[in-house]
VEXDREN-2710 file (C-alpha; in Angstrom, 1 decimal):
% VEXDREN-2710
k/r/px/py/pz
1/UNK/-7.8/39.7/37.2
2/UNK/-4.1/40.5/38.4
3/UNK/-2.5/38.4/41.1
4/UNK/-3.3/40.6/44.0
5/UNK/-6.9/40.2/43.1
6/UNK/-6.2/36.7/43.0
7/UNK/-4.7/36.2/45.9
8/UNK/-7.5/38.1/47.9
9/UNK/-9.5/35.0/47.4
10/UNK/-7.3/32.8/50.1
11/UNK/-8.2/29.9/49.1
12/UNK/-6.5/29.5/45.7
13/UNK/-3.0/31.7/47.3
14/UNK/-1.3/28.3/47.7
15/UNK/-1.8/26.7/44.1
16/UNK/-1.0/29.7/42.4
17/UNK/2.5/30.1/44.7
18/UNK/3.3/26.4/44.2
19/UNK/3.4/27.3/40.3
20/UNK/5.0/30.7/40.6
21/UNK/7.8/28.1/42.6
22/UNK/8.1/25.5/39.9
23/UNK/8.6/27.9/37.5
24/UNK/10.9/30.5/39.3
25/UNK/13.2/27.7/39.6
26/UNK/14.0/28.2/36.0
27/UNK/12.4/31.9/35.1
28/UNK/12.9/34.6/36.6
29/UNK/8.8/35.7/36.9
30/UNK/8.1/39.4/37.1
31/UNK/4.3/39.5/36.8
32/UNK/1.0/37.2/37.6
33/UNK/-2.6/37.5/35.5
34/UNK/-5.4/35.1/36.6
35/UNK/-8.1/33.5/34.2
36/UNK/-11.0/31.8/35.3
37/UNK/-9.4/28.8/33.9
38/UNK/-5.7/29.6/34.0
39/UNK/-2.6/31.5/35.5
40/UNK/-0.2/33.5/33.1
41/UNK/3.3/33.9/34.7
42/UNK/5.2/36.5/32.7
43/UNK/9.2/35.7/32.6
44/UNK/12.4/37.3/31.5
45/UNK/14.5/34.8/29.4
46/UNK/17.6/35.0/26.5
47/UNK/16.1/33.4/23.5
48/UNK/19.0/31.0/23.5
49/UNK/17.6/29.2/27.0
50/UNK/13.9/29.6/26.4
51/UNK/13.5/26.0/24.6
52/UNK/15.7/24.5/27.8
53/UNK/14.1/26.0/30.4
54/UNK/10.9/25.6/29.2
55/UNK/10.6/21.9/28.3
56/UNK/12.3/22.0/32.5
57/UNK/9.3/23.5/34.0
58/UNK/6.9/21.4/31.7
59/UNK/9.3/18.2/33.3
60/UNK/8.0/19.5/37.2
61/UNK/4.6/20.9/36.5
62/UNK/3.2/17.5/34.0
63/UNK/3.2/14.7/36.9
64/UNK/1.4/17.3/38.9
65/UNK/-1.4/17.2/36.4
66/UNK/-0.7/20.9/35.4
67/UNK/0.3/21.6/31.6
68/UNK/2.0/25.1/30.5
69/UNK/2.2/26.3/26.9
70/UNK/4.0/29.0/25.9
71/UNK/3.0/32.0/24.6
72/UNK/4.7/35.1/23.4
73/UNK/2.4/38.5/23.8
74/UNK/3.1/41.5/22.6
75/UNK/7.1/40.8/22.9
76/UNK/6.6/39.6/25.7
77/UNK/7.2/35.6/27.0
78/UNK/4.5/34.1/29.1
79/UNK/3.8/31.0/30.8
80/UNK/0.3/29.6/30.6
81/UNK/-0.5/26.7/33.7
82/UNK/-3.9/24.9/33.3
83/UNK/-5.1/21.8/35.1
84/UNK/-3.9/18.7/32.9
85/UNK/-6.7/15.6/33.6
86/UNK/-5.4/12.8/35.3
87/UNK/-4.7/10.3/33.0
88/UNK/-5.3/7.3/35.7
89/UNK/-4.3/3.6/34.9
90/UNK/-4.0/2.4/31.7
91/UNK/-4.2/-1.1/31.3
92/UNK/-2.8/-3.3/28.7
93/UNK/-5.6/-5.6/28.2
94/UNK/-6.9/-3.8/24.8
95/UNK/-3.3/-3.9/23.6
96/UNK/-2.8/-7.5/24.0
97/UNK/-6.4/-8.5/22.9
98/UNK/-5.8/-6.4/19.2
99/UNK/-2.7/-8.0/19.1
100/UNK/-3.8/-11.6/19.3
101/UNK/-6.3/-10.7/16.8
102/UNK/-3.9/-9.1/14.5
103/UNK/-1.8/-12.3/14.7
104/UNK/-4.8/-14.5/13.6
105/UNK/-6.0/-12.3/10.9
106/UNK/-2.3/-12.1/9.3
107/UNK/-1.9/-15.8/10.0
108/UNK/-4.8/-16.5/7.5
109/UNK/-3.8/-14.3/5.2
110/UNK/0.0/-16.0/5.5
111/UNK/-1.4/-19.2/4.9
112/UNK/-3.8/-18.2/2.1
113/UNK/-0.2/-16.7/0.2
114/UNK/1.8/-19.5/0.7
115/UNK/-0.9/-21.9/-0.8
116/UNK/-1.5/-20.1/-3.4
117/UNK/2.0/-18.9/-4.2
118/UNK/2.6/-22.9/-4.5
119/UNK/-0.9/-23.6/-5.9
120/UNK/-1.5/-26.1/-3.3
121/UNK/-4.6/-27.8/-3.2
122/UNK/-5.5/-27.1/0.4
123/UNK/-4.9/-24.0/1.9
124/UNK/-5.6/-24.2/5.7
125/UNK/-2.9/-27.2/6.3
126/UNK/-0.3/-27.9/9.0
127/UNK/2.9/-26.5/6.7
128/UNK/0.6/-23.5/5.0
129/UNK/0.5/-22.1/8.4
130/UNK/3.5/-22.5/10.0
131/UNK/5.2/-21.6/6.8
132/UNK/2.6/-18.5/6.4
133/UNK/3.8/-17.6/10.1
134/UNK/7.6/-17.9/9.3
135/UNK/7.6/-15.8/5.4
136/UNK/4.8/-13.3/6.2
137/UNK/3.7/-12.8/9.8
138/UNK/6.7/-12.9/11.5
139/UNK/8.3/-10.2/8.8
140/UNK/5.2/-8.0/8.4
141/UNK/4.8/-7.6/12.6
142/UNK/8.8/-7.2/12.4
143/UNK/8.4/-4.0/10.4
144/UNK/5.4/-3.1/12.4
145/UNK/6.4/-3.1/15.3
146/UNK/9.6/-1.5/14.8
147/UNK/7.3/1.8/13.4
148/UNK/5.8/1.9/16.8
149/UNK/8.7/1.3/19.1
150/UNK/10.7/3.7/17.6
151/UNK/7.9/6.0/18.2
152/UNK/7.6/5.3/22.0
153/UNK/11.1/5.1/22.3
154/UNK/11.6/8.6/21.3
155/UNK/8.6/9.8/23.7
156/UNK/9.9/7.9/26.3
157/UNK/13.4/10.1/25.8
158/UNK/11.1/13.5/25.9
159/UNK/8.9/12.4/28.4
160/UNK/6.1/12.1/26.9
161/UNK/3.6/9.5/28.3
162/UNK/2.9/7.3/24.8
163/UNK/0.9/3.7/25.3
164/UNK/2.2/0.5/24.1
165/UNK/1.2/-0.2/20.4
166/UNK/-2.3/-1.0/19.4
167/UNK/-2.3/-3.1/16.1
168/UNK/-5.2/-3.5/13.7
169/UNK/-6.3/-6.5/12.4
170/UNK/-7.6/-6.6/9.1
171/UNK/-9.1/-9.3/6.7
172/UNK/-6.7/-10.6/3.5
173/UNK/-5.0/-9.5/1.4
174/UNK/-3.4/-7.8/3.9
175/UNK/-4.4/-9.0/7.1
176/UNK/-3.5/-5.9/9.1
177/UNK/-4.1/-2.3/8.7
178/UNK/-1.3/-1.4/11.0
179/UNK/-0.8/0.3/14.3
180/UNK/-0.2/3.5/16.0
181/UNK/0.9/4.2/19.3
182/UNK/-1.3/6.8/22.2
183/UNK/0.4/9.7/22.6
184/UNK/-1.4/11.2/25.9
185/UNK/0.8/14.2/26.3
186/UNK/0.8/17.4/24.2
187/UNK/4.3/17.4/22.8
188/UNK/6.5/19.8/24.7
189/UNK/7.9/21.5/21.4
190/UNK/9.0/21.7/17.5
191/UNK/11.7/19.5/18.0
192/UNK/9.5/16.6/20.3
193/UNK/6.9/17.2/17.7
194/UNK/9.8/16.4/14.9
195/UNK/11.6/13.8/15.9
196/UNK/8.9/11.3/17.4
197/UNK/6.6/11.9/14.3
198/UNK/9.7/10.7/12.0
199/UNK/11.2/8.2/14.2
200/UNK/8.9/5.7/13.7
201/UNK/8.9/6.0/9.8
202/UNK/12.4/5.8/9.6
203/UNK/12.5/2.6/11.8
204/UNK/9.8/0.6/9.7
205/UNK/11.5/1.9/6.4
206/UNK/15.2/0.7/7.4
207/UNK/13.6/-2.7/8.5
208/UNK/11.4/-2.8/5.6
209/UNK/14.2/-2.6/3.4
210/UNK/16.2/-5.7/4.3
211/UNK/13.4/-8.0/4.5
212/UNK/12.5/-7.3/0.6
213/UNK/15.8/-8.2/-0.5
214/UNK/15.3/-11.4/1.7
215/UNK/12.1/-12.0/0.1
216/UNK/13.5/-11.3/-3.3
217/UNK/16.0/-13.5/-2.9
218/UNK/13.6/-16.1/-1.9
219/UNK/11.3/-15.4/-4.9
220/UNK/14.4/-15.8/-7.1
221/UNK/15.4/-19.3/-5.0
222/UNK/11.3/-20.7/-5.6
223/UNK/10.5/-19.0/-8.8
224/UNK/6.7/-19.7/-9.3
225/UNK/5.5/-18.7/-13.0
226/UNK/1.7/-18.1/-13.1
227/UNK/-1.0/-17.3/-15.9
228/UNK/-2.6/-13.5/-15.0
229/UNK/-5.9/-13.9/-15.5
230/UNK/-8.2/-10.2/-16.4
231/UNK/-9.3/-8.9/-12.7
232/UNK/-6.4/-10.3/-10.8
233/UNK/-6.0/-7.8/-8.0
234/UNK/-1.9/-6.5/-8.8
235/UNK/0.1/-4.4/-5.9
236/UNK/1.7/-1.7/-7.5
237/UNK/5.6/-1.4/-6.5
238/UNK/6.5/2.1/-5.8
239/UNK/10.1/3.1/-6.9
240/UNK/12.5/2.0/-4.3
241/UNK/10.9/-1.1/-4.4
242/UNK/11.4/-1.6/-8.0
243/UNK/14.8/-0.3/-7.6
244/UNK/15.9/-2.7/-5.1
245/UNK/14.3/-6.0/-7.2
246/UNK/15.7/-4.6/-10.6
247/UNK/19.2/-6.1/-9.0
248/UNK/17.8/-9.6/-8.8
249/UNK/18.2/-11.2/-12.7
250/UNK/14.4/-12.6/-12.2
251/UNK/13.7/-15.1/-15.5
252/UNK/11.3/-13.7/-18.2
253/UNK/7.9/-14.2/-17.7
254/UNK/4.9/-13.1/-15.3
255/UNK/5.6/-14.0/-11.7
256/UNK/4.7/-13.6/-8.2
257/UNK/6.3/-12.5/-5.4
258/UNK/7.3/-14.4/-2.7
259/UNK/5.3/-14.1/0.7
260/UNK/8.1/-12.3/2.7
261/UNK/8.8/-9.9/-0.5
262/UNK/5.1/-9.1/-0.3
263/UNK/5.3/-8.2/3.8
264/UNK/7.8/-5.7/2.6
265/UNK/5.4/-4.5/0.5
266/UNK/3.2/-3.8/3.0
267/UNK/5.9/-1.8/5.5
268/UNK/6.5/0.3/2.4
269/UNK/3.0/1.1/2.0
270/UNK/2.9/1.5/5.7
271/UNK/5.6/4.1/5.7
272/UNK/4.4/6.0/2.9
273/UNK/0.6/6.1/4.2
274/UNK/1.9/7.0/8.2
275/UNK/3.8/10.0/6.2
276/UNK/1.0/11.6/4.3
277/UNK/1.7/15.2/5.3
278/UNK/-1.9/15.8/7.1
279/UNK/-3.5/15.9/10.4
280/UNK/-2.7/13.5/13.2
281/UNK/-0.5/11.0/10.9
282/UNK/3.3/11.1/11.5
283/UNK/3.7/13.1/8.2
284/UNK/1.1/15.6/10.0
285/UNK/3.2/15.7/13.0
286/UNK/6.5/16.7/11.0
287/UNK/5.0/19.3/8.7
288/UNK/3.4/21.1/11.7
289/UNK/7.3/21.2/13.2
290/UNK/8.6/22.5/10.2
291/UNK/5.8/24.5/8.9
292/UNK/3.8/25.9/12.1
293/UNK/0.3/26.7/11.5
294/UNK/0.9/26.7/8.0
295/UNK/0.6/23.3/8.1
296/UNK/-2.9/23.1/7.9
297/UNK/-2.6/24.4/4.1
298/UNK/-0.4/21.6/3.3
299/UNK/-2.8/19.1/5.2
300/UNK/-6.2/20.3/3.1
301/UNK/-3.9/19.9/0.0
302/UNK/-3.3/16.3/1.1
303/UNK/-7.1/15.9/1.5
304/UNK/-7.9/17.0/-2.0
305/UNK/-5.6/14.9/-3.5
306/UNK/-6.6/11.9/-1.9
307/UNK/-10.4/13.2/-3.0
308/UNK/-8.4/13.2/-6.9
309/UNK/-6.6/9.6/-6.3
310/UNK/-9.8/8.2/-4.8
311/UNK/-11.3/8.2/-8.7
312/UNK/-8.8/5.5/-9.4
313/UNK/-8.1/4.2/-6.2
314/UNK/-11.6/4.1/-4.0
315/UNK/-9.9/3.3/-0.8
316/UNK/-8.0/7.2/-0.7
317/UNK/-11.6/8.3/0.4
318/UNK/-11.7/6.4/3.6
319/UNK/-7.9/7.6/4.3
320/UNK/-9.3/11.2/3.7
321/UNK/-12.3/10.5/6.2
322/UNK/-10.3/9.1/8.2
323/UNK/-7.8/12.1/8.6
324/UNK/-10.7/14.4/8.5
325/UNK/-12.2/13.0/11.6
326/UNK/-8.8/13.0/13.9
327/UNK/-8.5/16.9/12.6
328/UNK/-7.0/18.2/9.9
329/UNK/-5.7/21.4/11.7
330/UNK/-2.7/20.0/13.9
331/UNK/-2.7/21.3/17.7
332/UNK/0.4/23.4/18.6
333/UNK/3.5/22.2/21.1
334/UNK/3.0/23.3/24.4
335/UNK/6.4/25.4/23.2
336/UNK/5.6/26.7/19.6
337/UNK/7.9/29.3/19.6
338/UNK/11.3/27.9/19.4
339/UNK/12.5/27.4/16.0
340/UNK/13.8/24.0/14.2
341/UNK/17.7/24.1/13.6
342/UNK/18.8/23.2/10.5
343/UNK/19.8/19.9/11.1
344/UNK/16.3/19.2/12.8
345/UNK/14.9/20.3/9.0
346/UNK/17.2/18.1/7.3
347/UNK/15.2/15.7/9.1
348/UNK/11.7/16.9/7.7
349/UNK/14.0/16.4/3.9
350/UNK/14.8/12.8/4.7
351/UNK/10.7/12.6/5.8
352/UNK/9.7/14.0/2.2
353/UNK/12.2/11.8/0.5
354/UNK/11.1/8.3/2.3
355/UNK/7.8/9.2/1.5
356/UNK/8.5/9.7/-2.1
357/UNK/10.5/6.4/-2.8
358/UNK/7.5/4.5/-1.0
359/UNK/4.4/6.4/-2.0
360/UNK/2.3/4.7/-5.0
361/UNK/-0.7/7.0/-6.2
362/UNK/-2.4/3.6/-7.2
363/UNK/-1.2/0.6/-5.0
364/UNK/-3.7/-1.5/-6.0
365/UNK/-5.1/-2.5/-9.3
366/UNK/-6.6/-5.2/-11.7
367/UNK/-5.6/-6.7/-14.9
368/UNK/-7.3/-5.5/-17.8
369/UNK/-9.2/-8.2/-19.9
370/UNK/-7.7/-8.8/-23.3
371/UNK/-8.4/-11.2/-26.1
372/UNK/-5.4/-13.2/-28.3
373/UNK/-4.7/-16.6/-29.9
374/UNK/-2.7/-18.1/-31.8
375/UNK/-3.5/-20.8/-34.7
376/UNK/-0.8/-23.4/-36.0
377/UNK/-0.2/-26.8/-37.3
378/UNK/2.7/-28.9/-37.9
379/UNK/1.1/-30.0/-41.6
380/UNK/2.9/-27.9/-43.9
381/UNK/0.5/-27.8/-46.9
382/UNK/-2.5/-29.9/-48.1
383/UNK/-2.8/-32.2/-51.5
384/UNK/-6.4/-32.9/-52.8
385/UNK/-8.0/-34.0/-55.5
386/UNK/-11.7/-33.9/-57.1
387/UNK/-12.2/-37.3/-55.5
388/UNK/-12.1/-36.9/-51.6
389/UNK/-11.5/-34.5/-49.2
390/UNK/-8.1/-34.4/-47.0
391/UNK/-8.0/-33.0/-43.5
392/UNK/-5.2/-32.0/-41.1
393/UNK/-5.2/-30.6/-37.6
394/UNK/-4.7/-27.4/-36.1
395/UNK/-4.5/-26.1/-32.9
396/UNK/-5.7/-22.8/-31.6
397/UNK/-3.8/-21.8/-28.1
398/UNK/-5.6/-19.4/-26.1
399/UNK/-2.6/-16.5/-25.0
400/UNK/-4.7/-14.0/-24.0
401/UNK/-6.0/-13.6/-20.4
402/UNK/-9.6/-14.1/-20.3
403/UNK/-11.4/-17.4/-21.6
404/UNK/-12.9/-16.6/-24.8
405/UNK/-15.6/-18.0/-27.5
406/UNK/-13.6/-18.3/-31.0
407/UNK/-15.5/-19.1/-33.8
408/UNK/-13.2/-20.9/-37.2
409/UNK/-14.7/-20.2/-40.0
410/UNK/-13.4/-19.7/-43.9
411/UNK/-12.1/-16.9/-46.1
412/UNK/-13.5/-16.7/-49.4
413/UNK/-12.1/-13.3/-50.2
414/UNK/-8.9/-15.1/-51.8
415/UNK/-8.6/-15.5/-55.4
416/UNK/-10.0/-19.0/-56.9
417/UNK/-11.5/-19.9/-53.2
418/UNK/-14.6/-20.7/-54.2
419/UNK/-13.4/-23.5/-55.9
420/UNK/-12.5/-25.5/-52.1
421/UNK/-14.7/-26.0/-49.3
422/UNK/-13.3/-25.6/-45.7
423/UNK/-15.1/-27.7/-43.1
424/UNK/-14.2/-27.5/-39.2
425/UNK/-14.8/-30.3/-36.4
426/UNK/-13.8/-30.6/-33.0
427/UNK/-10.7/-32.4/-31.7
428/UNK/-9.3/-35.2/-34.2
429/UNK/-12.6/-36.3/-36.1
430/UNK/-12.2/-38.7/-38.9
431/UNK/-12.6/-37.7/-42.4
432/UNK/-16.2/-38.0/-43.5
433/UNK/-17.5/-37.3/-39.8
434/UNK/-21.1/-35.8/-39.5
435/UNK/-19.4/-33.3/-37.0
436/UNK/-18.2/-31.2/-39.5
437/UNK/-19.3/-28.1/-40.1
438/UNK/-18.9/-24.6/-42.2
439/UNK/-18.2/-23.2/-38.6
440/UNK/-16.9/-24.3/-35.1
441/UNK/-17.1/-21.8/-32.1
442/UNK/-15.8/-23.5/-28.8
443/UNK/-14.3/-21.9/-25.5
444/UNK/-11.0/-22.0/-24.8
445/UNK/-9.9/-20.8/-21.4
446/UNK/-7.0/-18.7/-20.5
447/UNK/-3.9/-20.6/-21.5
448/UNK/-5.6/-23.5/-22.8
449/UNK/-4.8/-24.9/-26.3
450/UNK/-7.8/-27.1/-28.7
451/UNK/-7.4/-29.3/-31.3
452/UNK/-9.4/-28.7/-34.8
453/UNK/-9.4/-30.8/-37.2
454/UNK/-9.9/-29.0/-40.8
455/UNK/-11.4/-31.1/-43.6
456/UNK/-10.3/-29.3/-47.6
457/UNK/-12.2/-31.0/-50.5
458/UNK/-12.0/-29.4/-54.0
459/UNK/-15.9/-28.5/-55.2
460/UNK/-15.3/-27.4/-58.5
461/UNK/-12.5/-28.0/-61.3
462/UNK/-9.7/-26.1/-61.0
463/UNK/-6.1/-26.0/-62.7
464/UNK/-3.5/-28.3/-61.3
465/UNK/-1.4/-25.8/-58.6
466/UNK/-1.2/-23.9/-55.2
467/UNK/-3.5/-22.2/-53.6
468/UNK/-3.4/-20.5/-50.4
469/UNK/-6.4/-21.0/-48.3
470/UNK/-6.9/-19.3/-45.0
471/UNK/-8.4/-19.6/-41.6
472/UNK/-10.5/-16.9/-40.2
473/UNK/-10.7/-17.4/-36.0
474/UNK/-12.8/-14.3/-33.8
475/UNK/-12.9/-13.9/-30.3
476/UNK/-14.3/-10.6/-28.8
477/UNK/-13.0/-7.5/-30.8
478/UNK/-10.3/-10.2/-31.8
479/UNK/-9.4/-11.5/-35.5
480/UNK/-6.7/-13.9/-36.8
481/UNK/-5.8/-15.7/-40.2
482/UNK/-3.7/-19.1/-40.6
483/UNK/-2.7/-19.7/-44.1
484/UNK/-1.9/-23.3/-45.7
485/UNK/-1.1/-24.0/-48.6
486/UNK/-3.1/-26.3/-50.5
487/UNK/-1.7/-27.8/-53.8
488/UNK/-4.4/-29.2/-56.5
489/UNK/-3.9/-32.0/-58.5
END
């Protein structure tokens, strides 16, 4: 109905005049239409003031529990009012309980690294804790909470009613799954919309950045070599973290990371997660300020790659589910009409290239279970005779990464063979020992070496000389030969 209409009613005249006030005081408002719901106030502006004025009559009306969106019809600019629920008093109470949890939760999972990164017997001590606190929690929250506060700090500076953060605890390896800040205003525009959705990745990734060289130059300080056994969980680096540790001359050899390096880990994985161009995440807040409704494309892309990394990564699936319940589709700023500048997209290019140097398709995987080992001896070569056998020892190291069943046994493909006998018993038997056998399968666990002692006797007349007899050893799909010499006499 138009205003007159409206205003017939009585009762209603003075709500709809307070508005037309609030918002004459920055627009000059030549026409009034009446919903059930709202008021549309029809303004003359330049384009150049619109984004100004606006966000200055969203300032007045938004304590008044009255929110306005913009809309543009037909060429022409109008000013939508509806009634904006009271948010009431928020308490801090959840806040503060989440976060005491999330600080027990990462506290365990700081003590389980540090004993483990030392190997220490007992894991829940005194100095794992404290120690766990000091390398892991204290960095990890550090990056944390830096996402968040640079998030309310920026809706703070628009106005924008945001709650305190709300961590989430988690159980290890990680011992957090983050947090994320209320927003309980609809952003007033593009530019609100841009920079409060990147501020808080770029925070985490500038703090995130220091405290892995800290912890690489405490993994270089406590270098801690360790045997990678098949199904050992391994946290994929993405590329700016292997950029920034291929400057620390790390000695040859498997190792792990120190607890701190690993928190950075984590805020790297954080950043790259929070900028995942889809729905309610800050990556979903930046493409809808740069893309407009478009977005939502971009965002059901995102959704069916995660679908696509999910095969090799199951936890993408519960990231998609996750995004598909807050909403795929992005609501609009209460002002989607005025346009980004081009500095303001240079932002969303910084966004795309954070999330690029932190994003890993796979962060997590396991070692893949594969069979080796090695056979040597420090005898040289054998001597027999047709009177008794000889023996000597050799000693089969297990290099692979899974503990295997090898079975010895003897080769008597080789030329004149047949005229020896090969006889295997464990450990350092003495010649003539009933333990000895045509064949010896033991298990030998990962890094673990055996001794065997080999007994040579010469069962049939041969010709003074050397012969070379050989070894067989399997394990799995696994074959290997040692080779002696053995000289007849």
């Amino acid at each position: 109905m138009s205003y007159s209409q409206y205003a017939a009613t009585g009762s209603l005249r003075a709500e709809v005049e307070m508005l037309k006030s609030a918002i004459s005081n920055h627009f000059e408002v030549y026409d009034i239409r009446v919903t059930y719901e709202t008021v549309a106030f029809f303004v003359r502006c330049a384009p150049s003031d619109l984004e100004r004025k606006f966000d200055g009559v969203r300032r007045d009306l938004v304590p008044k529990n009255y929110v306005p969106f913009l809309q543009k019809r037909r060429g022409e600019f109008a000013i939508i009012v509806g009634k904006r629920r009271p948010l009431g008093r928020k308490g801090n109470i959840p806040n503060i309980v989440l976060l005491a949890v999330t600080l027990i939760t990462t506290t365990v999972t700081g003590a389980i690294l540090w004993a483990n990164y030392y190997n220490l017997p007992d894991t829940f001590t005194p100095d794992t804790i404290v120690n766990g606190i000091i390398f892991f929690v204290f960095p990890l929250m550090l990056i944390l909470a830096s996402h968040e506060m640079g998030h309310f700090m920026v809706a703070r500076r628009y106005n924008v009613n945001a709650s305190l953060p709300y961590f989430l605890p988690s159980i290890p390896p990680l011992g957090t799954l983050g947090a994320f800040i209320s927003i309980r205003d609809p952003f007033p525009n593009r530019k609100a919309l841009l920079e409060i959705g990147i501020a808080g990745p770029i925070v985490g990734f500038l703090v995130s950045i220091p405290v892995a060289i800290a912890g690489f130059m405490l993994t270089q300080m406590n270098l801690v070599h360790v045997i990678v056994v098949a199904g050992t969980p391994v946290f994929k680096a993405p590329f700016l973290y292997d950029f920034m540790m291929s400057f620390f001359p790390f000695s040859s050899g498997t190792f792990i990371i120190f607890p701190t390096a690993f928190a950075a880990w984590v805020g790297f994985f954080a950043t790259a997660l929070n900028l995942l161009p889809a729905g309610q995440l800050d990556g979903g807040h930046i493409a809808r300020a740069l893309l407009g409704d478009n977005a939502r494309y971009l965002g059901w892309g995102t959704l069916a790659v995660l679908i696509v990394l999910s095969l090799n990564f199951t936890s993408w699936i519960f990231i998609a589910l996750f995004v598909m319940i807050l909403g795929v589709r992005h609501p609009p700023p209460l002002n989607d009409i005025s346009k980004l500048k081009i500095d303001r997209k240079m932002l969303g290019a910084i966004a795309a290239a954070m999330f690029l140097i932190s994003f890993t398709p796979i962060p997590v995987t396991t070692i893949p279970a594969y069979t080796s080992f090695t056979m040597t001896s420090a005898t040289t070569s054998v001597i027999v005779n047709n009177t008794s056998p000889q023996t000597f020892l050799l000693t089969v190291t297990n290099t692979g990464n899974t503990a295997e069943n090898i079975t010895l046994s003897s080769v008597q493909s080789t030329s004149g063979y047949t005229h020896f006998e090969m006889l295997f018993a464990p450990g350092a038997a003495p010649p003539g020992s009933s333990a000895f056998k045509g064949s010896l399968t033991f298990m030998l666990a990962v890094g673990k070496e055996a001794n065997v002692t080999v007994s040579v006797a010469e069962i049939n007349s041969v010709s003074p000389g050397t012969y070379r007899l050989e070894v067989l050893g399997v394990a799995a799909d696994y074959r290997s030969i040692f080779a002696i010499p053995v000289i007849a006499q």
